[in-house]
C-alpha positions in Angstrom: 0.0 0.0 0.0 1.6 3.3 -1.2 2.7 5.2 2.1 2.2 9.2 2.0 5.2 11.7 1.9 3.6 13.3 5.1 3.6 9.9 6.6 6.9 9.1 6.1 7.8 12.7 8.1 5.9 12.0 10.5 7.5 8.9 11.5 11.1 10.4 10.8 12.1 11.6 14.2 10.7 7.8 15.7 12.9 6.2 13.1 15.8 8.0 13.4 15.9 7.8 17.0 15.3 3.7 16.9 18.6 3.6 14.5 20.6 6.0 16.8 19.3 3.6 20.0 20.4 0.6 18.2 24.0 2.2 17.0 24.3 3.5 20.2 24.0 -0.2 21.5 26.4 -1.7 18.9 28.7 0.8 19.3 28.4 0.3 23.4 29.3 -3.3 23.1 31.1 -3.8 19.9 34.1 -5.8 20.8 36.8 -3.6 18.6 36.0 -0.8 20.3 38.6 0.2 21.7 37.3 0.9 25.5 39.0 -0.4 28.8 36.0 -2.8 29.2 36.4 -3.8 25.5 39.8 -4.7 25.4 42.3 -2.7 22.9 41.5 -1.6 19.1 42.9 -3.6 16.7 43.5 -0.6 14.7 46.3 0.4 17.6 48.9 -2.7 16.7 49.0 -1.0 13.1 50.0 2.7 15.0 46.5 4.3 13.7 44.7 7.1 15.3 42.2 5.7 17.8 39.3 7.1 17.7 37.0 8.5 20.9 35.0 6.0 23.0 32.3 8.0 24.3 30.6 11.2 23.5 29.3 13.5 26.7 26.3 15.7 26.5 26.3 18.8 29.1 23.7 22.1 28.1 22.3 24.7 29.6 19.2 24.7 31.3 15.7 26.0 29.2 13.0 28.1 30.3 10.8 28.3 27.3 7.5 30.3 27.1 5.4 33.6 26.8 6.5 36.6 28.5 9.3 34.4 31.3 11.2 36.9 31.1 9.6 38.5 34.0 11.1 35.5 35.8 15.0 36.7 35.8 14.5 39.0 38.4 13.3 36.1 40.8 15.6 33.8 39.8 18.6 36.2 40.2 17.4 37.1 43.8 17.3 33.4 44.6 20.5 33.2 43.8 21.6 36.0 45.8 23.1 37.4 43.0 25.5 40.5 44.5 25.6 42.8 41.3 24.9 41.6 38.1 25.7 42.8 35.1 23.7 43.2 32.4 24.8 42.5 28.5 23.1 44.2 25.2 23.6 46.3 22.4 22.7 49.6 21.3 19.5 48.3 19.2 18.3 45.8 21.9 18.7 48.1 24.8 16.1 50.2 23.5 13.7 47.4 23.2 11.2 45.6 25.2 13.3 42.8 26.4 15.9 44.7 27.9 13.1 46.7 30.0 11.3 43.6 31.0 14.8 42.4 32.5 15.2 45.9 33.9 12.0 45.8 35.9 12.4 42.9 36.8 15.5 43.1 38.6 14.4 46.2 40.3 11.1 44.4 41.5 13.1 41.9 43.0 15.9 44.5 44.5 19.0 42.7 43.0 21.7 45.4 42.0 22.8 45.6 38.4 24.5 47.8 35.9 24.5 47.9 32.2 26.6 47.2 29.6 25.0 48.0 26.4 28.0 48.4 23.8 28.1 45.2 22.4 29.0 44.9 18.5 27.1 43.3 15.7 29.8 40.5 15.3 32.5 41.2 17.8 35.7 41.6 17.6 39.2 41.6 19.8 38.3 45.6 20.5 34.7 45.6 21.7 35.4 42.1 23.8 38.1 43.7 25.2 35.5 46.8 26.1 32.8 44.1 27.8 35.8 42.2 29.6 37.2 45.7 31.1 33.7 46.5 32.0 33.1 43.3 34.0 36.5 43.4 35.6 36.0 47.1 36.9 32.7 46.0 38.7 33.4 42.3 39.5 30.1 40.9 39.2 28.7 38.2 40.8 26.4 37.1 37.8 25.8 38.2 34.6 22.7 38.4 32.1 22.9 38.8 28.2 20.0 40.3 26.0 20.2 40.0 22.4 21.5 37.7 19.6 24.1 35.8 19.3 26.9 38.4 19.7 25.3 39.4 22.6 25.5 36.4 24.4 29.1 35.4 23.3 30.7 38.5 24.3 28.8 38.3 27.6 30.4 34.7 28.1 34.1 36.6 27.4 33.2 38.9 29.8 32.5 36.1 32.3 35.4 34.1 31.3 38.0 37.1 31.6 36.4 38.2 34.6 37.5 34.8 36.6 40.9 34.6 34.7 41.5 38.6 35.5 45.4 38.5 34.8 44.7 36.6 31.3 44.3 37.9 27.6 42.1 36.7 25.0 44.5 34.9 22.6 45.0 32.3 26.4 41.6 30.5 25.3 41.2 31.2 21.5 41.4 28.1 19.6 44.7 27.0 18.3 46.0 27.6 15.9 44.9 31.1 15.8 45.4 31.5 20.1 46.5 28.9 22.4 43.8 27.1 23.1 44.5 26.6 26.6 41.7 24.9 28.4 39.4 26.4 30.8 39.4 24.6 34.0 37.9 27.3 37.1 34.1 27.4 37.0 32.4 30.8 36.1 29.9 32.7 37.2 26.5 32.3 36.5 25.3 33.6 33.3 21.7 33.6 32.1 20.9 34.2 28.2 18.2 35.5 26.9 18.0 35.5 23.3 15.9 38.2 20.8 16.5 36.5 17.8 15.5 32.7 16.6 19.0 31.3 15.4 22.2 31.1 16.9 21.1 28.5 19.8 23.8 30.3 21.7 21.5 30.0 25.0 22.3 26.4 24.9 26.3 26.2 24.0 29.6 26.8 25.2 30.8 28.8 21.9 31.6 32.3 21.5 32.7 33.5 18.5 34.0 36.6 17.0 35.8 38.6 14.5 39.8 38.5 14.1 40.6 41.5 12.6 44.7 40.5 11.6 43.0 36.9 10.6 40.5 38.7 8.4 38.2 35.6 9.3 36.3 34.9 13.0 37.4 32.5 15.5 36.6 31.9 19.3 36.8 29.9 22.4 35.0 26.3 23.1 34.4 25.4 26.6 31.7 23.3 28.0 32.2 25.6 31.5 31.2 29.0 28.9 27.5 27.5 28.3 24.9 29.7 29.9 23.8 28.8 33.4 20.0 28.8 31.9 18.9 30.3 28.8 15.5 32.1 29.1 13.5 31.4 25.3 10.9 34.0 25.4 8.6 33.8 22.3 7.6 37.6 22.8 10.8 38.7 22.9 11.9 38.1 19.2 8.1 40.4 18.3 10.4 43.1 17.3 13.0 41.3 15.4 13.2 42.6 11.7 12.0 40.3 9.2 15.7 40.3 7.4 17.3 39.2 11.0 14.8 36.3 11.3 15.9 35.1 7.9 19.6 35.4 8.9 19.3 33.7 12.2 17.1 30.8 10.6 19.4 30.2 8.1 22.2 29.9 11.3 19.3 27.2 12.7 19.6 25.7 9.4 23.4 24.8 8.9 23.6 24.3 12.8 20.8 21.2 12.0 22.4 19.9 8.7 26.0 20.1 9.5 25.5 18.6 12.8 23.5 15.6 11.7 26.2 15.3 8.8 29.4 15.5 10.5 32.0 12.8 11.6 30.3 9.9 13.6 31.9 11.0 17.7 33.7 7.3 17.3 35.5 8.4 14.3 36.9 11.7 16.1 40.9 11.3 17.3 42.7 11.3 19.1 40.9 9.8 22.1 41.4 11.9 25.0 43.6 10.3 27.9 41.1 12.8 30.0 38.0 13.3 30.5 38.7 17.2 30.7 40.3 17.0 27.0 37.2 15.7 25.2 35.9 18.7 23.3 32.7 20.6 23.1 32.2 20.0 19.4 32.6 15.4 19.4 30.8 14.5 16.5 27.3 13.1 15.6 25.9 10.8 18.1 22.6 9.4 18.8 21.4 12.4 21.1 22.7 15.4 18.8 20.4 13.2 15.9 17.5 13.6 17.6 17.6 17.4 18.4 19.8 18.2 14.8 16.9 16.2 12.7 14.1 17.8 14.7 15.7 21.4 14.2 16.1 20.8 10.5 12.4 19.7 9.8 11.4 22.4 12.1 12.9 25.4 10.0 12.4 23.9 6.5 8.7 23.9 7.6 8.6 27.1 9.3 11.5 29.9 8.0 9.7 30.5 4.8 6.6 30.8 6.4 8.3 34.1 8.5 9.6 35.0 5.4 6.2 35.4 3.8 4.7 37.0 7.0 6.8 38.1 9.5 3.8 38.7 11.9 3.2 34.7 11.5 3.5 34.4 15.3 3.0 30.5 15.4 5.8 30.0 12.7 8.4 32.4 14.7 7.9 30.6 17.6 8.5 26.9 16.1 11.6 28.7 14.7 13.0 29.7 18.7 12.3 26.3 19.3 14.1 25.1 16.6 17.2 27.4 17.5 17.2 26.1 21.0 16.8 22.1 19.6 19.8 23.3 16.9 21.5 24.4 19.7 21.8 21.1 22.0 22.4 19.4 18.8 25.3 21.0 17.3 26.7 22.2 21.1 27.0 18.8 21.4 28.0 17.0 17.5 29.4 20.2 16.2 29.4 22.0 12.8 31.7 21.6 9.8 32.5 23.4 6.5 29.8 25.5 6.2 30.8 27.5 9.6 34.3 27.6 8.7 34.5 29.2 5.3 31.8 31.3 6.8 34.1 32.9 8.9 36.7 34.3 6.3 33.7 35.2 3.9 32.4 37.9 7.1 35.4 38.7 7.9 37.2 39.6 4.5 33.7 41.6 3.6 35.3 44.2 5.4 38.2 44.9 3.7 37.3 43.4 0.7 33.7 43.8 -1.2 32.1 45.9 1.6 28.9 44.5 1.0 25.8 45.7 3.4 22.8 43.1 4.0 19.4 44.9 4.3 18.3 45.2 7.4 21.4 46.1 8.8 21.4 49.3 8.5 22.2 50.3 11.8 25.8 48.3 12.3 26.9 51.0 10.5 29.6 48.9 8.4 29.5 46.7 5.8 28.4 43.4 6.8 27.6 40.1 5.8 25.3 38.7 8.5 25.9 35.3 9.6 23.4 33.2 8.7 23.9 35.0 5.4 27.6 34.2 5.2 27.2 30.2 6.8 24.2 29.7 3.6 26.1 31.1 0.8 28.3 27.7 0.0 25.5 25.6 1.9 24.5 23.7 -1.7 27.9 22.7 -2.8 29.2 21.5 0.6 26.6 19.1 0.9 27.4 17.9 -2.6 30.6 17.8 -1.3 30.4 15.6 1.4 27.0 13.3 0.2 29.7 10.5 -0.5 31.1 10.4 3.4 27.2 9.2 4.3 24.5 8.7 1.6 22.1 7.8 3.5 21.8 11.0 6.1 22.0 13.6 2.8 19.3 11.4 1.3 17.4 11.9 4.3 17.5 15.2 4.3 16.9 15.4 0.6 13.5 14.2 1.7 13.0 17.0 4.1 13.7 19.5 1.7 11.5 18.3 -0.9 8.6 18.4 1.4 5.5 16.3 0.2 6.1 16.4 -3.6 8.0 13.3 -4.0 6.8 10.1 -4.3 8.7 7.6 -1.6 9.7 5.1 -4.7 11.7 8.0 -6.5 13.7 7.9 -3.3 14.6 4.3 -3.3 15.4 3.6 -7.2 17.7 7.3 -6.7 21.8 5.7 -7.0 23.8 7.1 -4.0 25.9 8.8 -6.7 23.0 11.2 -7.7 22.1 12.5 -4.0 24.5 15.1 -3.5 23.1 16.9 -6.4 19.4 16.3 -5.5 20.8 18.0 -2.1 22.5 20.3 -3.7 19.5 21.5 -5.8 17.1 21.4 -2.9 19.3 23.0 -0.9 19.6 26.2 -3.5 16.0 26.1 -4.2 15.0 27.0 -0.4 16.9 29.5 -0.5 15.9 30.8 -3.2 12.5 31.2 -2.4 13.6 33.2 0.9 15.4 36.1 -1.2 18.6 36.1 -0.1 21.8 36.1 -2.2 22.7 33.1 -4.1 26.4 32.8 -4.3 29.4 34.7 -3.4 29.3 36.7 -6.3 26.2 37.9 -5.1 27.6 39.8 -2.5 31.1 41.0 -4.1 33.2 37.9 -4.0 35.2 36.8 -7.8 37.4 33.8 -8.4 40.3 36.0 -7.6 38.9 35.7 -3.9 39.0 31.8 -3.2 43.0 31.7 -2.4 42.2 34.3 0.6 39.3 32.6 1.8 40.6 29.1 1.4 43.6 30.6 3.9 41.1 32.1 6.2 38.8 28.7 6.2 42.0 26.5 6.7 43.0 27.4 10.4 39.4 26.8 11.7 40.7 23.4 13.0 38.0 23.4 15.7 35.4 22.5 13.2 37.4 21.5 10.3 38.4 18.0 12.0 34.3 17.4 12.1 34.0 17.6 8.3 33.0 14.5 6.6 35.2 13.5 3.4 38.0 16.1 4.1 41.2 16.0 6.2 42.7 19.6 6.7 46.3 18.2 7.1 46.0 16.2 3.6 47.7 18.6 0.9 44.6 18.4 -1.4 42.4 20.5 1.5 43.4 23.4 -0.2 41.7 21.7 -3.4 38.5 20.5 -2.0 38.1 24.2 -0.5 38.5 25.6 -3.5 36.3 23.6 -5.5 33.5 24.1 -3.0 34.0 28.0 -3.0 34.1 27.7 -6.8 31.0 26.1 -6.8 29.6 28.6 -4.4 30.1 31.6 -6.9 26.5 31.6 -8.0 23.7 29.1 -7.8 
């Protein structure tokens, strides 16, 4: 009996999270796997990498509903929270949720002052600005109000407000800092994002812009995430409808790149601590289940903002599919997508300038985010179908929504799916106005050796990417061929 598209999306998630129990299983008590309980890999007699033998899931608590932002105030005095600072930007803190947080802690008497300078995609200056802020008034807890960049500079300003005698480059990832590993435990911090995105609430990233690297970089510590993360649906009312398109599209990548990197097992070496197992492990059974969820959840839902931003049931599916994007990639990790992201922000600046509607107000060129991870989105995932057919066809199916008949699915060779992905891919975004392709915003063949040499140091995520090895000599290659491809769609 013929078995409906909407069916067969229906019982995704159930399916998907029967396979990861039962890999989860074989991977648990697989005899080569290399554990103490297990016995040694046979891989290590031949002097090969070993890889991990366990993947660890740590997040930040969620509050999730209408108006809870209210609720900081209480939950700040119940902490007995001795001055707190408070962490925006200039947009934000003229807004609704930075008043709501403002009444709130005056309701509830806890002391506070605000730090409302934060920049649309920071950089070593206006950290350095939020760290000497929360080192003059040593809080005792700190709250962040905004998107993405709010949140990660707020979790600098925690981190360099424990470390006081430290600078930045101590816990930037190597090879760009030295990547020393942060070991005191922080303050509490509680997030409270305004856009529906970066799933920052949830992670222990913070990323920003390195102006000598002319690409972004940042730190990656389990003890950055967020104490809680407050996910207001009211709060993201005022968010421009250009913003909401950007952050999706962050959603987005988060969801597909987690779901498509390197299997946790596969990552090496094997830490000889527990302390040295990273933030970003791989894809394991967990990060599936949120990653798959999230990815559904915003091919359903973004376009449906896009067409009407006032389409409050869709904009709040989408902050839940941030927050779900969040626990899945905080945990499994991004890939290629988010590192030539980096250098295609950061070179905008010095190179093709190029200013994204809707932000207006930065008041420098920028390429947002979102923006920057979609632009080689199609031709990565063409890239990298061969490492795992069966997760790109998978997605395939989301992205075709309820137009395809199951059968055309099953006769399709592996060989054809990363261009059905790739097509899918460019056809979504398509339909949701943004720039399709580098050229599109400035870029020009001439471009790809700089950005290949800003994507190459992004180690940190690099080392997640299915079929590519940074080290191997033909990296350079791959990179180019996928920013190649990326020109135009």
């Amino acid at each position: 009996m013929r078995v409906t598209q909407t069916k067969q999306l229906n019982r995704l998630s159930a399916r998907e999270g029967s396979l990861a129990a039962r890999t989860l299983m074989n991977l648990t008590h697989s005899p080569s796997c290399g554990c103490s309980a297990c016995g040694t890999r046979s891989l290590s007699a031949h002097n090969a990498p070993v890889g991990d033998n366990a993947f660890e899931v740590q997040s930040a608590a969620i509050r999730f509903g209408h108006n809870v932002t209210r609720e900081v105030g209480q939950d700040l005095a119940s902490m007995r929270a001795r001055l707190v600072g408070v962490y925006t930007d200039p947009t934000v803190a003229k807004l609704k949720p930075v008043r709501t947080v403002l009444e709130s802690l005056e309701e509830n008497r806890v002391p506070h002052k605000m730090f409302e300078q934060v920049k649309c995609e920071p950089n070593e200056d206006s950290l350095q600005a939020a760290i000497d802020f929360a080192r003059q008034h040593n809080f005792s807890h700190f709250v962040a109000v905004g998107g993405g960049s709010t949140m990660d500079t707020a979790k600098v300003a925690n981190l360099f407000s424990v470390y006081k005698n430290e600078e930045l480059l101590t816990f930037v990832n190597a090879p760009v800092g030295k990547g020393q590993i942060v070991t005191q435990a922080l303050n509490p911090l509680i997030a409270i994002p305004t856009t529906a995105g970066t799933g920052s609430e949830t992670t222990g990233q913070a990323i920003y812009d390195h102006q000598s690297l002319g690409a972004k970089t940042g730190i990656a510590s389990r003890l950055l995430r967020p104490t809680m993360g407050i996910v207001d649906v009211w709060n993201i009312d005022t968010c421009p409808v250009e913003v909401h398109i950007s952050a999706g599209l962050d959603t987005l990548f988060h969801a597909l790149e987690s779901y498509t990197a390197i299997p946790y097992h596969q990552r090496t070496p094997r830490p000889q601590h527990p302390t040295e197992r990273p933030a970003y492990q791989g894809a394991n059974p967990m990060s599936d289940v949120f990653s798959l969820w999230a990815l559904k959840t915003t091919i359903e839902n973004l376009p449906r903002v896009a067409r009407d931003p006032t389409d409050k049931k869709a904009k709040e599916q989408m902050l839940l599919a941030s927050t779900f994007a969040g626990y899945g990639f905080g945990t499994a990790g991004v890939h290629l997508c988010h590192a030539s992201s980096y250098p295609i922000s950061g070179l905008n600046k010095k190179g093709p300038q190029y200013s994204h509607p809707g932000y207006e107000n930065v008041g420098e060129p920028i390429i947002p985010h979102g923006i920057s991870v979609a632009l080689t989105g199609p031709a990565v995932f063409k890239f990298t179908a061969p490492s795992n057919p069966a997760r790109h066809r998978e997605a395939a199916k989301l992205f075709a929504g309820l137009d395809v008949e199951p059968k055309e699915w099953e006769r399709l060779p592996d060989t054809d799916i990363g261009q059905l992905l790739y097509d899918r891919i460019a056809s979504f975004l398509a339909q949701l106005g943004i720039p399709m392709g580098l050229s599109k915003v400035g870029y020009s063949s001439s471009d790809i050796p700089a950005l290949v040499e800003g994507t190459l140091p992004q180690r940190r995520v690099l080392n997640l990417a299915p079929n590519f090895n940074p080290e191997l000599d033909e990296a350079r290659d791959h990179l180019s061929g996928i920013l190649e491809q990326s020109l135009k769609y």
